[in-house]
C-alpha positions, 0 to 999 in steps of 0.5 A: 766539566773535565772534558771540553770541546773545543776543536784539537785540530785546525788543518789549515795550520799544517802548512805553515808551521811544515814549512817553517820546520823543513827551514829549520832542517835546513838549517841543520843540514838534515834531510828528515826529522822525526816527529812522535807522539810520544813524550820523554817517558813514552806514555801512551798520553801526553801533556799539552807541552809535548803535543808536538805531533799535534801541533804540528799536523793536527792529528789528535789520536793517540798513537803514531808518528810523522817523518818529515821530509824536504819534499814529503812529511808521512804521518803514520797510523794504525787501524783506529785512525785511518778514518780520523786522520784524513779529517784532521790533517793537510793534504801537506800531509801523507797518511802512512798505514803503520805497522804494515808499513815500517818507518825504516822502509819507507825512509829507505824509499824515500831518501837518498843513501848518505841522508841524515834522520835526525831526532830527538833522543828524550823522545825515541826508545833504545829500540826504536833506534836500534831498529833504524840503525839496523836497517839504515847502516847507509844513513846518518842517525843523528841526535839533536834538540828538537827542532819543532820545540825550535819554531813552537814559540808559545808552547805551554810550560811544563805541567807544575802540580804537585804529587800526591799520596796514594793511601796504602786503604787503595794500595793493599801493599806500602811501597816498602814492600813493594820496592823489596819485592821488585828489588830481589827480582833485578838482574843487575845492581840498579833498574832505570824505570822512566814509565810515570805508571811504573814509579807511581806503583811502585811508590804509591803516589799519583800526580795530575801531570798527564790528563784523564792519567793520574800519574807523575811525570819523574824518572827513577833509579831502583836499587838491589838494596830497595833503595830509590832515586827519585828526580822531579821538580822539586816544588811536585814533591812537597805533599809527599816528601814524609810519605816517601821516608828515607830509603827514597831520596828525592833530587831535581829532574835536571840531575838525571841524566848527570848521576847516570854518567856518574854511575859505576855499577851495572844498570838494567833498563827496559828498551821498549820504554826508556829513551835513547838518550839514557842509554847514551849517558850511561854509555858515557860512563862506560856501563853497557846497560842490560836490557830487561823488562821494566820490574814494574809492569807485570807485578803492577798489572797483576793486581793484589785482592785489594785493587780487585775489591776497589775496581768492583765498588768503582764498577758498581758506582760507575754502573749506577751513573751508567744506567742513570745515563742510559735511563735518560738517553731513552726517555729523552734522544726519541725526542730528537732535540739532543747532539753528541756534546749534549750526551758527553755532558750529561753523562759527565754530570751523573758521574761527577754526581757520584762525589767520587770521581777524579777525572773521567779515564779518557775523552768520551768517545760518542759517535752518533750514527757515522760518526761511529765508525771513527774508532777513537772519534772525539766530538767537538764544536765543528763536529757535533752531530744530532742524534738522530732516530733510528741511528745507532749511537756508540759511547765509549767512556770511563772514571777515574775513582782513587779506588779504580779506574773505569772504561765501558763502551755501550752502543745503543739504538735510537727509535727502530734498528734495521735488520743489519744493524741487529745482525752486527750488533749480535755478532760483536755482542756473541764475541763479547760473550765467548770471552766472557764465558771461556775457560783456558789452561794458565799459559796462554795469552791474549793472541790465544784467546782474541780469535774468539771474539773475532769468530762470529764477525768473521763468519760473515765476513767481517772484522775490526781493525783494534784489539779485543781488550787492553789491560787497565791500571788501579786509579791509573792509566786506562791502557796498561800493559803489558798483557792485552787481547790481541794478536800480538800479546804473548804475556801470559794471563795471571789471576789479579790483571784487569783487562777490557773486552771490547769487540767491535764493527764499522761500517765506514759513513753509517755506523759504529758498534762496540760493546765493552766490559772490564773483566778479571783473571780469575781460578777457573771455578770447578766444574763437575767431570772436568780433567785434572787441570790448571784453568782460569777464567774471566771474572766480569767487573762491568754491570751495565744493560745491554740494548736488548733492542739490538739483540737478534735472539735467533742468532743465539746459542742457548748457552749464549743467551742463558748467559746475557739472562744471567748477566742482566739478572747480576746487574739487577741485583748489584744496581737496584739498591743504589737507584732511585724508583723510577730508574730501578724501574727501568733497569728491571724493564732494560734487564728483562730476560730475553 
């Protein structure tokens, strides 16, 4: 199996290795030190090598942060966590709800003026540090090797596998034309690009260096002439060296930052991704870098016909796994013998059944009953749950298929829903579709649209604390930016982007529910009396049934209904085909017209 389950946090270990930090601050005669998630290429995942912020608190999510202080340690976290952080790390520890509190503030609370914040510049972006020198002008920021890598004694080597090719049969584009392309739209002589997703793109290779990520951990300098530096392990680059040609040349890793200070022509970097220290090597040499979006990440989000067919056959294999999943859940959870790790299992089998899959897209998230609530909550031996009769169970997962990356979330009911279980289950379900069905003028973005599925949840006085949708890549990472359904996106949507459309509610201890589809940006289709005017839509990739038995159908409008009738009957017709009697059976029976 890909995904295992063996406890990620231990609380009990928090203390001890907090006070053996705090001894090696003093040692350094800094008053605080920053732990991040994140690694020296700011990928939302991390290898076990630079989970720092786990290993140090025991905190498993995602994304956040810890700021370590002589007298208290905040761990910072955003609204899917809140819940799960309390479980998993020491009372030595002090949630911090972030973003609406900042982590300059709360230093600035709780530090005497003069102090020294101490930390790590691999690990921290341009920004990130620009912003705390702004508002710390009466503090002391102050660069070093990372002192948790100073007490981690048995911490794992780096990753060691080698790079593969990603064929141009999957591409749609080689990477000469790519780095043609990306290479005329640079505003200075030379592009630092530090995000594996970006260089993976960009030169059509994937690597296995992050889990459920199939990307290669490598930094790359792009030049206006198309031409590439790449820097890796040198042993990583064996499978790919012909692949690559002449116009990418290949050096260590351990290069990078001296060809850099070496550089003497202007370079551009992207300061949301790239990491303090690049910045400081170039300045070394005298070049003030210019700060520019990573070239990579708009054309890589808009994805060229090829990737758009290669997600619909991913969809629809990974739908058949789907409903196979879903027909055994119903004829097999009534019977009350099965827990949370039972269900993981088998739905890993029937995808890895398929021939086809990589890797699953991330750890599946199954919550049965409360446990749905936890937003990103991940089952493992200490927590394993029955699921339990007339209880809601929310499952959240995907593939990764070298044609496409996958990720559905289905909540379904185990024996009789209460009347307030179908009420929020048709709220969040009316969300998923007014996105689904809406049309909108080119332009607008994500913080424009993800009010539409907050509506019906609102109206009862309801929400939920992520966003609506996260982009995803082509066989490779399941949270791609840089557009999203959310608040805060202000990129605009452009035909060929991916993204996910996920509203949800929780209901803290009894229950979760989240109902997510992937969707493309399409041309909106001609409508018969419509104005002149530039609209797109949203194609749905995602054909798997919706638990009918959820549905409160007087709560819907005909035109919300006509479109979940028109849904099952698609998903009828593309999945019948590749089922067996018995589940083509039950998927016509689990898409019967409501």
């Amino acid at each position: 199996m890909f995904q295992s389950f063996a406890a990620q946090s231990n609380p009990e270990q928090g203390p001890p290795r907090l006070a053996a930090l705090r001894k090696e601050m003093q040692s350094d005669s800094v008053d605080a030190f920053l732990v991040p998630r994140a690694d020296a290429h700011q990928g939302e995942y991390v290898a076990p090598r630079d989970a720092r912020l786990s290993w140090l608190t025991g905190f498993s999510g995602s994304a956040g942060f810890c700021a370590v202080l002589p007298q208290i340690a905040g761990v910072f976290i955003d609204g899917r966590y809140r819940v799960q952080v309390r479980s998993e790390v020491a009372d030595v520890f002090t949630p911090v709800h972030w973003p609406e509190t900042q982590l300059a503030d709360w230093l600035l609370e709780h530090l005497a003026v003069g102090s020294t914040v101490a930390y790590d510049p691999w690990l921290h972006t341009v920004r990130e540090i620009a912003t705390l020198k702004k508002k710390l002008k009466d503090y002391t920021l102050q660069p070093t090797d990372n002192l948790v890598d100073a007490i981690w004694h048995d911490q794992p080597a780096p990753p060691a596998a080698p790079f593969t090719v990603q064929p141009i049969a999957y591409a749609g584009e080689t990477h000469a034309e790519k780095r043609a392309r990306i290479a005329k739209t640079l505003k200075a002589d030379a592009a630092v690009i530090t995000l594996p997703d970006s260089i993976a793109w960009l030169l059509n290779i994937r690597g296995t260096d992050i889990e459920r990520n199939p990307v290669p951990q490598c930094f790359a300098i792009l030049h206006a002439s198309g031409q590439v530096k790449l820097y890796a392990e040198r042993a990583k680059l064996t499978q790919v060296s012909e692949h690559l040609g002449d116009e990418i040349t290949t050096h260590d890793v351990a290069d990078f930052l001296k060809h850099l200070s070496q550089h003497n022509s202007t370079v551009q970097i992207d300061e949301t991704s790239c990491p303090q220290v690049v910045a400081d090597a170039l300045l070394e040499s005298e070049i003030t870098p210019q700060h520019c979006a990573d070239p990579c990440l708009l054309p890589k989000a808009i994805k060229n016909q090829v990737e758009i067919d290669g997600a619909k056959e991913a969809h629809l294999r990974d739908g058949v796994a789907m409903v196979r999943f879903l027909h055994w859940l119903d004829e097999t959870a009534p019977q009350g013998n099965l827990t949370e790790i039972d269900v993981v299992k088998k739905l890993e089998a029937f995808r890895i059944e398929t021939n086809a899959l990589r890797d699953i897209s991330f750890e599946t998230i199954c919550g049965a009953g409360p446990h749905g609530a936890i937003v990103h909550y991940r089952v493992n031996e200490n927590t394993n749950r029955p699921v339990a009769r007339d209880e809601l169970l929310l499952v959240d997962s995907g593939g990764q298929y070298q044609d496409g990356t996958t990720d559905i979330t289905r909540t379904v009911v185990v024996g009789e829903p209460t009347p307030t279980q179908r009420a929020c289950f048709t709220r969040v379900l009316q969300g998923m579709v007014a996105i689904s069905r809406i049309r909108f003028p080119r332009g607008l973005s994500g913080q424009h649209l993800d009010a539409l599925a907050r509506a019906p949840l609102w109206m009862a006085g309801q929400d939920y604390d992520h966003g609506t949708g996260h982009g995803v890549g082509s066989y490779l990472s399941v949270h791609e930016g840089p557009q999203s359904l959310s608040r805060r996106s202000d990129i605009s949507l452009e035909p060929g982007m991916i993204l996910s459309n996920e509203p949800g509610y929780y209901r803290e201890g009894v229950f979760g529910i989240r109902i997510e589809n992937l969707i493309t940006v399409i041309e909106a289709p001609a409508i018969a009396g419509a104005d002149d005017r530039d609209m797109l839509a949203f194609d749905t990739l995602t054909f798997v049934p919706l638990d009918r038995r959820l549905i409160e159908i007087g709560m819907l409008s005909t035109e919300e209904r006509d479109w979940i009738d028109r849904y099952h009957a698609d998903t009828v017709a593309l999945l019948a085909p590749r089922l067996d009697d018995a589940t083509r059976a039950w998927l016509t029976q689990a898409c019967a017209p409501l």
